[in-house]
N, C-alpha and C positions, 0 to 999 in steps of 0.2 A: 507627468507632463514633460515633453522635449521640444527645447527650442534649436532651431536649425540652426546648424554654424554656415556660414560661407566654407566654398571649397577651397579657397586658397586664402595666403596667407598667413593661415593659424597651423598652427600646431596640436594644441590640446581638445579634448570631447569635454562634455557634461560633466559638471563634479559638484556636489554638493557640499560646502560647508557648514562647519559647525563649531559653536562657540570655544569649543577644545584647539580647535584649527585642523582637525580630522579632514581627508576629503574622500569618496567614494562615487561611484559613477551615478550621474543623477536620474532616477527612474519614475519617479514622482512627485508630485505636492500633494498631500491631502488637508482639503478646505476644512475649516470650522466656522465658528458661527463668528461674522467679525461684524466689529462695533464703527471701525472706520477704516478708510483706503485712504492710502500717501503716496504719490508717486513722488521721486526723488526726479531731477534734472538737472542739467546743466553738464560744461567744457567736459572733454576730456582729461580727466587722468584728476579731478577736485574731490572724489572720494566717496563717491556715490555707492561703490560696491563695498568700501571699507566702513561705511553707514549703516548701509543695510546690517551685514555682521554685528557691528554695535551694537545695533538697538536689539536687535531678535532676541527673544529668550528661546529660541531652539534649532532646528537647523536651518540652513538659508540653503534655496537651490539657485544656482550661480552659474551663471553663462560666460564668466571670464574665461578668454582664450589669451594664449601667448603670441605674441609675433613672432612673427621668424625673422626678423632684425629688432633689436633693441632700440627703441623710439625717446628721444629725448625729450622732455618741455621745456624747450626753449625757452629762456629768461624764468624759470621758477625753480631748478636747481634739482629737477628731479626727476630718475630716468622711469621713465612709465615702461614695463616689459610684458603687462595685459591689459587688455580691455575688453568692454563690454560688446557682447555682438547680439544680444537679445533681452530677456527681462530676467532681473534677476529679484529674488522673492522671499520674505522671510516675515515671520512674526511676532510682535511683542503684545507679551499675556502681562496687563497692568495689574498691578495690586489690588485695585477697586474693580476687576472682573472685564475689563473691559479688553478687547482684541483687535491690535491693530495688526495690517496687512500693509503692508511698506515693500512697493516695488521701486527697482533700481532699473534707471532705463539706461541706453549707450549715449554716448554724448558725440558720437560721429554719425553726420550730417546721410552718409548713405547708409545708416541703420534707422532711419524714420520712423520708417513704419510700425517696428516693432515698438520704439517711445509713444507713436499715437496709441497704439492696444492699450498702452499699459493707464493713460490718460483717458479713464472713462469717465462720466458726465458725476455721479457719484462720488469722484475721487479729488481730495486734495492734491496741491500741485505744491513743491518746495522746488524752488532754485538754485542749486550751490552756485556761490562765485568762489575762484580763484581772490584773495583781498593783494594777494602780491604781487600780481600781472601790470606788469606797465601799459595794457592794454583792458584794463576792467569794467572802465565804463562803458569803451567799446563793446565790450562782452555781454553787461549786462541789457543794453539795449539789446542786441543780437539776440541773446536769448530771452527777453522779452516779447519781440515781434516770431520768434520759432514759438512759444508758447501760447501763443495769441492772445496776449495780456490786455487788449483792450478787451475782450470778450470775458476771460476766465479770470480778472485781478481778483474777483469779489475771493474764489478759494484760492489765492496764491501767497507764499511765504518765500521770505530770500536770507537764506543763509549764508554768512560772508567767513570764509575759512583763512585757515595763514594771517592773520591778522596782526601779528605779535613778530614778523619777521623783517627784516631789513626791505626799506621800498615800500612797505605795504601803504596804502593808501588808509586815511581817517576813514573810521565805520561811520561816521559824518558824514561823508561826502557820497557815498552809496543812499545813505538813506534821504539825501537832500536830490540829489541825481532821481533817485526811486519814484519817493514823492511825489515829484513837481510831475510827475506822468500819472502814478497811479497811488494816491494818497493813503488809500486802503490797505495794500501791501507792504504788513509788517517787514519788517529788516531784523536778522538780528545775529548775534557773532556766535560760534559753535563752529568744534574740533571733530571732524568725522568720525575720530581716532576713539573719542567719548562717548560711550553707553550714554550718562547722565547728559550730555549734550545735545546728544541729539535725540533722544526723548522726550526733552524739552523743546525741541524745533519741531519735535510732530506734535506736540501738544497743543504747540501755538499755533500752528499749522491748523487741529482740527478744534478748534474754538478754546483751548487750553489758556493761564494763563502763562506768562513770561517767567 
């Protein structure tokens, strides 16, 4: 499977990673039997593709491309130098037999369409927020109304990252913010960076508990 890059822009093709950190050019996915579907979402540069790696126990096919200028985030202290320009895609084979399929979508606004693909009707939906944006509830509405949360809250989960850094806003206030809109959708704190983390956000994601 190959997802198209834009012609300009980027710099880098197709590369597949894997939990070594290995990368080689990406030529295919081959399916297996899966037990559940996770789409990841949310801003730019929150960790979506650093997730996906996590959680997979094997290789993950990755659409991050590089900029050809080095892109800053603004008020979060950290310089983003890829991003996602299509679906990126990897698997976690559970203990108890089960297989989940965890696609990572782009989080810029003119890669859409590729995030709709990945948001099939079957598919859980997680949210990352940014927790240290001075801009987060802004954010989280924003990406509530891009998700179409009054429709899809019943399978949606919102994972709040940075949490434990200077600025960060109370995970209190996300899930009172959350709430009072859609009461259903769990809230909860998890480090992209963490296997065990966010294993735990897909779990809870697809009927697991906490």
């Amino acid at each position: 499977m190959r997802y198209p890059l834009p012609t300009t822009d980027f710099k880098e093709t197709h590369v597949t990673s894997t939990p070594s950190g290995r990368r080689a050019p990406l030529e295919a996915v081959v399916g297996t039997a899966i037990s559940h579907q996770v789409a990841f979402c949310g801003p730019l540069g929150v960790g979506k593709t650093t997730a996906v790696l996590a959680a997979s126990t094997g290789e993950v096919a990755s659409t991050e491309a590089q900029w050809s200028v080095t892109s800053t985030m603004v008020g979060r202290g950290m310089p983003k130098r890829t991003t996602t320009v299509g679906i990126d895609y990897g698997e976690w084979k559970a203990d108890d037999g089960s297989t989940y399929a965890i696609y990572g979508t782009p989080g810029q606004e003119r890669f859409a369409e590729a995030r709709s693909g990945a948001i099939s009707p079957g598919a859980k939906i997680v949210l990352w927020l940014f927790g240290n944006s001075p801009s987060a509830l802004d954010e989280a509405a924003e990406w509530l109304d891009l998700l179409d949360a009054a429709d899809n809250h019943g399978r949606m989960t919102v994972a709040v990252t940075r949490t434990e850094e200077e600025g960060s806003r109370p995970v209190a206030e996300f899930e009172s913010f959350i709430h009072e809109r859609h009461p259903d959708i769990a809230v909860v704190v998890a480090d992209p960076r963490s296997s065990e983390d966010v294993r735990r956000v897909v779990r809870v994601a697809t009927g697991g508990s906490r």
